[in-house]
C-alpha positions in Angstrom: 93.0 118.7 124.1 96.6 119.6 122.6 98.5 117.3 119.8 101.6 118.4 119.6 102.9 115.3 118.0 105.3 116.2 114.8 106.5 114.1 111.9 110.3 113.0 111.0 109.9 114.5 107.6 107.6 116.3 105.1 107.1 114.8 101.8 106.7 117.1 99.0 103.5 117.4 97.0 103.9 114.4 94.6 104.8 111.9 97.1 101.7 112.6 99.9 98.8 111.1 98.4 100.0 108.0 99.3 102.3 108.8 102.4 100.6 106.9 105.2 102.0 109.8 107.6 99.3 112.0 108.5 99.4 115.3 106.1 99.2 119.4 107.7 95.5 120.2 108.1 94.6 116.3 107.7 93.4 115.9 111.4 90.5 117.5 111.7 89.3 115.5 108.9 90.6 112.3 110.5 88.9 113.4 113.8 85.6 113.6 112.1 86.0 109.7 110.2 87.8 108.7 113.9 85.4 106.0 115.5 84.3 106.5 119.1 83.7 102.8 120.2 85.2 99.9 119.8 82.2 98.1 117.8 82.5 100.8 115.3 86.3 100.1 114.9 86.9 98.2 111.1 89.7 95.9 111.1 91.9 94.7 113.7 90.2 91.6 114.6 92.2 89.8 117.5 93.6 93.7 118.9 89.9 94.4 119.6 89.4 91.4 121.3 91.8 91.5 123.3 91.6 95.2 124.3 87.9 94.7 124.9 88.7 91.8 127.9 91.0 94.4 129.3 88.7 97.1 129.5 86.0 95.3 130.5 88.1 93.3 132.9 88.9 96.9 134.9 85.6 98.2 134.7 84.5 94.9 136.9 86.9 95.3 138.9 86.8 99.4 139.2 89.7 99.8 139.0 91.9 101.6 135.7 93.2 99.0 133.2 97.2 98.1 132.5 98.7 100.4 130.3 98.4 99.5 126.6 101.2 99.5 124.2 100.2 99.7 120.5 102.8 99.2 117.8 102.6 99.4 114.1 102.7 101.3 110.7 101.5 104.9 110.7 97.9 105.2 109.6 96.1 101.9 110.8 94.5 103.5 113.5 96.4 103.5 117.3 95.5 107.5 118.1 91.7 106.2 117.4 92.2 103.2 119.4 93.7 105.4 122.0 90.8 107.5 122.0 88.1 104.5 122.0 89.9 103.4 125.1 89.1 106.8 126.8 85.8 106.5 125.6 85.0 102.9 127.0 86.1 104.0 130.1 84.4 107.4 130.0 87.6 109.1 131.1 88.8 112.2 129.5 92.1 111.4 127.3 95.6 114.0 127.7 97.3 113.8 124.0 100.8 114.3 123.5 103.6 113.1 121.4 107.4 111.3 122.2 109.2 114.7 120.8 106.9 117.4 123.1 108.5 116.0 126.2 112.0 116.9 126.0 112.4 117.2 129.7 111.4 115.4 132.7 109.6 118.8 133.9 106.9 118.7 130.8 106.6 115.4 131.8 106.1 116.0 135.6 103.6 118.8 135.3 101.3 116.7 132.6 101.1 114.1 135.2 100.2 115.8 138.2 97.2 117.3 136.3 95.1 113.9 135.6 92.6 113.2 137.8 92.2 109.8 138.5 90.8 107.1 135.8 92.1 109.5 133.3 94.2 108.1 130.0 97.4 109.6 129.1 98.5 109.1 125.1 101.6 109.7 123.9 102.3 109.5 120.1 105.7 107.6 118.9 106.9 107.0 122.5 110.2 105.8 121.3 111.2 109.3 120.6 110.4 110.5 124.1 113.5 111.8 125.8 115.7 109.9 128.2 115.3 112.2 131.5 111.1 111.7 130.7 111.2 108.1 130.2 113.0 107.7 133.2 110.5 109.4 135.4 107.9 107.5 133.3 109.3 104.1 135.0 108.0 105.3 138.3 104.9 106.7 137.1 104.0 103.8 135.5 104.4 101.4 138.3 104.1 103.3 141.9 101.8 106.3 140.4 104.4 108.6 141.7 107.0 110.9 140.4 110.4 112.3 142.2 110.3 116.0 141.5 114.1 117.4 142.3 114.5 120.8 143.6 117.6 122.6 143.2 121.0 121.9 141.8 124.3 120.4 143.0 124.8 119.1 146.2 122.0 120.8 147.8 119.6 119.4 145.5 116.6 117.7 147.2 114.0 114.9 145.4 110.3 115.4 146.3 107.9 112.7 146.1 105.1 113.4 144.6 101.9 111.5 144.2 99.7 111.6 140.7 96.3 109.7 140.4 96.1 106.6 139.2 96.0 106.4 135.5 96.0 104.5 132.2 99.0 105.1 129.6 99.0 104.7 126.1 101.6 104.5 124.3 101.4 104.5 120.4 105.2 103.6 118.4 105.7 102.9 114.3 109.1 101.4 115.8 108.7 99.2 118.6 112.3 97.6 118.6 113.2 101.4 119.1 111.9 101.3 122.6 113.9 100.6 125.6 113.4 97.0 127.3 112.7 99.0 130.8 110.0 100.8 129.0 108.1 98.3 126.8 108.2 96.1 129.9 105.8 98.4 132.0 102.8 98.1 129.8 100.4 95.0 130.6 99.3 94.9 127.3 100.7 95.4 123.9 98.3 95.3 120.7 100.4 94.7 117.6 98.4 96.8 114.7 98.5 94.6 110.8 97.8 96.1 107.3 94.1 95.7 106.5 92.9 93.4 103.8 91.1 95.0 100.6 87.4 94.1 102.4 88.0 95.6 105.6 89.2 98.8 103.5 86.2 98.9 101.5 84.1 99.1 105.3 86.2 101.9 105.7 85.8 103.5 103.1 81.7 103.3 102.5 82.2 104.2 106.4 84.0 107.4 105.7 81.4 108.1 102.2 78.5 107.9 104.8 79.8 110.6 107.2 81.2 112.9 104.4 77.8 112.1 102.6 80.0 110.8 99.4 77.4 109.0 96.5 79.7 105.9 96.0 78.7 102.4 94.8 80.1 99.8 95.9 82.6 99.0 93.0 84.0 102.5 93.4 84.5 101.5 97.3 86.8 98.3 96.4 88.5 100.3 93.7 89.5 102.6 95.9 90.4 100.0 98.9 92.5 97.7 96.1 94.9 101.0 95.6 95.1 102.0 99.7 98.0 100.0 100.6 96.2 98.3 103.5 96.0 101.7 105.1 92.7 103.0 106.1 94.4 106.7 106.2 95.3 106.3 102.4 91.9 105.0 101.7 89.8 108.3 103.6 92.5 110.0 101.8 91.8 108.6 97.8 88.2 109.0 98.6 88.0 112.7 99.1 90.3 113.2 96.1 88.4 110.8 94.3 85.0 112.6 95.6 86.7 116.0 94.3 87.6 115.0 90.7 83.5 113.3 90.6 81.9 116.3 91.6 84.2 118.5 88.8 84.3 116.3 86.1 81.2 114.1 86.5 77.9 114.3 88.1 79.0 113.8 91.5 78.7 109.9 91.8 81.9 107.7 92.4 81.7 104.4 90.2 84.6 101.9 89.1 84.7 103.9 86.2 84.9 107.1 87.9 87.3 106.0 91.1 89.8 104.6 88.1 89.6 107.8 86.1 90.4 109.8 89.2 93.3 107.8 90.4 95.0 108.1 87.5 95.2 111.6 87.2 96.5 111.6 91.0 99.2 109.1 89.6 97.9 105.7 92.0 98.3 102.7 89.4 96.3 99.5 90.0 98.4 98.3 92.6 98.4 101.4 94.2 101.8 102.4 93.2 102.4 106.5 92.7 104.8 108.1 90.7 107.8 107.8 93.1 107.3 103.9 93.6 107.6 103.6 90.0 110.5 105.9 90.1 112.3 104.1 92.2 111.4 100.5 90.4 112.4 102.3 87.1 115.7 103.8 88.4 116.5 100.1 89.8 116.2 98.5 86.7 117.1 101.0 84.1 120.3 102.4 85.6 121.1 100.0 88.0 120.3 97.0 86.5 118.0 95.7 89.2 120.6 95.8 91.8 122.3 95.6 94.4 121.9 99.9 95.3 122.2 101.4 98.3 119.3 103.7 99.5 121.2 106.9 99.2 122.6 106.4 95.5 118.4 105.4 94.5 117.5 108.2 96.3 119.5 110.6 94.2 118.8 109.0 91.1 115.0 110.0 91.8 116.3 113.0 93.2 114.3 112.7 96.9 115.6 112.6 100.2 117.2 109.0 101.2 114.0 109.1 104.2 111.6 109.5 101.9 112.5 106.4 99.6 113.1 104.6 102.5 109.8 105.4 104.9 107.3 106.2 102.5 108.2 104.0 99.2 110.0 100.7 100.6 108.1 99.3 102.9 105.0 98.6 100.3 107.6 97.8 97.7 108.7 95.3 99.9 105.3 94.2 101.3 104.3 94.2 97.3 107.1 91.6 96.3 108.6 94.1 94.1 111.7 95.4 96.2 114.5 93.2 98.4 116.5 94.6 101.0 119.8 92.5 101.3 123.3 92.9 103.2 124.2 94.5 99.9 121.7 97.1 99.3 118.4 97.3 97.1 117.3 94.3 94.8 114.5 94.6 92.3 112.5 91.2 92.0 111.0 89.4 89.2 107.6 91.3 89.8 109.0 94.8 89.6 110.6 93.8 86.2 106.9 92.7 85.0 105.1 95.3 86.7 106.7 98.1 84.3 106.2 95.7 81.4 110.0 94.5 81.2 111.9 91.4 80.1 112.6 89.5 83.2 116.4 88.9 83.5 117.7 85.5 84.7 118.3 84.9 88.1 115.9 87.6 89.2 115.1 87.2 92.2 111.1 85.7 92.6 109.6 88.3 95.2 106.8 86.4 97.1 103.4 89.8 97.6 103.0 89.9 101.3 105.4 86.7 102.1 108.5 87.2 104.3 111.5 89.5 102.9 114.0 86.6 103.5 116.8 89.2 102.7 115.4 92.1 104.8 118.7 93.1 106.5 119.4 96.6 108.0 
């Protein structure tokens, strides 16, 4: 099986620990932790659910099940629900990504290889060109694709029939996909950030397979600094597992998992040293707002992506950081968090409420 999904940027070396974007070499590591069944799957409560009456649905009937659209932050988990799909139905899975098919050729000749039952799953399916999505429609619907021979007026379309098969689709950006597109899946699982209890399942999960000596303090230690990502969490406990085995005897306490994280620069609400950056740029030299995203990003001196896909969204989920018609707004709780005078009229971020003033 071939993954040849690719990332919209590379974060530098300070700024990955905490990137919930998967990192080079990460995947075989993630493949390992990757659950195979849906029962195994932590988190996610009413998407398993829901997924498991449309499996099991098909499998009564015998027949494949509607294509499944799952949306959400990177790092929660859609290529292993993907997977688990392809493994309750005990079909083999074809992985691709949005940016591999470029033209409606790749596209064509992926499809006519799937036998029948099999799942197709293609990575951030927003990005997947126009000439591919089109053919897609048809695909999707009639299990058929028109292959066009020639060019110019002599150009002739050829029917051609592919097996009947399951797409999934995975997308971080689901307003990003076309109405034609997101209309042609039956069933579309909305993926949420994972409390801190469901993180520490993952993470005595992951200890067990990598055969990690944690306790369970060092597991919600760990899970209180993830960011409601499992991907950050496997990630904190292998560097937190490197730093016990070199400077300890090997077991991961509270003690141990705290000791670790602050040399790797994760702060008790799992802040890094560009989120505080950013929060100290904001206040310092801006006054605490209104900034646009490029002007912070070169007071940090990172790329405007980065501070915008890696650092606001958890600033914003955290209470610390508004986005308004203006630009960004530092709230009350970013002022506090780096130990600071609140000003008056600072605005009262609400941790994990509504970002009333989210605005493009």
């Amino acid at each position: 099986m071939d993954y040849d999904a690719v990332t919209e940027f590379e974060t530098d070396g300070d700024t990955e620990t905490l990137s919930a974007l998967p990192q080079t070499g990460e995947r075989e590591v993630e493949t390992t932790l990757r659950p195979r069944k849906l029962d195994e799957f932590v988190g996610q409560p009413r998407v398993r659910e829901q997924l498991e009456l449309v499996l099991e649905s098909a499998r009564r009937r015998g027949v494949p099940p509607d294509h499944v659209l799952l949306s959400g932050p990177p790092g929660l988990g859609k290529t292993s629900m993907a997977m688990i799909v392809a493994a309750e139905l005990n079909a083999a899975i074809r992985i691709t990504s949005g940016p591999a098919l470029e033209r409606a050729g790749d596209l064509a000749a992926m499809l006519s290889n799937l036998a029948p039952g099999d799942v197709l799953f293609i990575d951030e399916i927003h990005r997947i060109a126009r000439p591919a999505e089109e053919m897609l429609y048809l695909a999707m619907e009639d299990f058929r694709v028109d292959v066009v021979v020639g060019k110019g007026p002599g150009a002739t379309s050829i029917p051609l029939e592919i097996a009947p098969f399951t797409l999934v689709g995975a997308t971080t950006r689901s307003g990003s996909l076309t109405g034609p597109l997101r209309d042609r899946f039956g069933f579309t699982g909305q993926m949420e950030f994972y409390s801190d209890s469901e993180l520490e399942l993952v993470a005595r999960r992951a200890a067990t397979i990598l055969d990690i000596d944690i306790d369970r303090d060092g597991c919600a230690e760990i899970a209180r600094r993830s960011r409601g990502t499992p991907r950050i969490a496997n990630r904190l406990l292998r560097r937190v597992r490197d730093y016990a085995e070199v400077r300890a005897d090997g077991k991961v306490t509270r003690k141990i998992a705290r000791a670790a994280l602050e040399v790797y620069d994760v702060d008790e609400l799992g802040l890094d040293r560009l989120d505080r950056a950013v929060l100290t740029a904001l206040v310092r030299s801006f006054g605490g707002g209104p900034v646009g995203v490029s002007t912070l990003a070169v007071a940090v001196g990172e790329e405007p992506t980065t501070v915008e896909e890696v650092c606001e969204p958890y600033l914003v989920r955290a209470g610390m950081l508004a986005r308004t018609p203006r630009g960004r707004v530092a709230t009350a709780a970013a002022w506090e968090h780096l130990g600071l005078p609140v000003p008056a009229g600072a605005t009262r971020g609400e941790q994990g409420g509504p970002n009333l003033f989210d605005q493009d």
